[in-house]
C-alpha positions as CSV (number, residue, x, y, z in Angstrom):
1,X,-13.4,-33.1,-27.5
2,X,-15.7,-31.1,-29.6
3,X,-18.2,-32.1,-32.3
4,X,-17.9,-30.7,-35.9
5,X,-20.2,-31.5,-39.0
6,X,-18.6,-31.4,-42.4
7,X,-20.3,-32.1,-45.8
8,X,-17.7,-33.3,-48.1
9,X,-17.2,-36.1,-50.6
10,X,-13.9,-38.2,-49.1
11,X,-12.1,-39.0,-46.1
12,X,-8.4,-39.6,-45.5
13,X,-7.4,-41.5,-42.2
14,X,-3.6,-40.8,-41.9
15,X,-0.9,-39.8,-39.6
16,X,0.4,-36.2,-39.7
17,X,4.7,-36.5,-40.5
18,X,7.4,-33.8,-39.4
19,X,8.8,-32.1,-42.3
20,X,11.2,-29.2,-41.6
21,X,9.7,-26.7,-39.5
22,X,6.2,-27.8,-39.2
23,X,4.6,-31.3,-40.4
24,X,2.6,-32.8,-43.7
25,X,-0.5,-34.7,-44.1
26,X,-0.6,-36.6,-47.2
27,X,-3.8,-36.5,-49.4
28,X,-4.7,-38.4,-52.6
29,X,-3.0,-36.2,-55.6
30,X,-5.9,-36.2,-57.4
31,X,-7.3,-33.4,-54.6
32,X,-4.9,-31.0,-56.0
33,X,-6.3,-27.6,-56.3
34,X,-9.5,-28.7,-53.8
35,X,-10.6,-26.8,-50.8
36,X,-10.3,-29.0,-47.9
37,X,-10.0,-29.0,-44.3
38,X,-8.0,-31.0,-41.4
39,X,-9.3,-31.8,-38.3
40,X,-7.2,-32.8,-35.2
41,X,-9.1,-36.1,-33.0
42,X,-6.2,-36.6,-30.9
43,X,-3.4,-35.3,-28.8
44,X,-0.1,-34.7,-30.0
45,X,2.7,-37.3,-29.1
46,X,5.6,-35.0,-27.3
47,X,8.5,-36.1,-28.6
């Protein structure tokens, strides 16, 4: 696994959810419109 340091101001803990096509990970709404990024720490679950 590799190291990354981000400067931000929040962090969401949450579980990413299959949605059509491709998958959704929920954030507060109140981060509309912000630039933020998503990092993976763990291997997907084949299913």
């Amino acid at each position: 696994m590799e190291q990354f340091t981000i400067n931000g101001h929040e962090v969401v803990d949450g579980d990413v959810k299959a949605t059509g096509n491709g998958a959704h990970v929920y954030v507060p709404k109140r981060w509309r419109g912000a630039d933020v990024k998503v990092v993976r720490t763990s291997d997907p679950d084949d299913e």
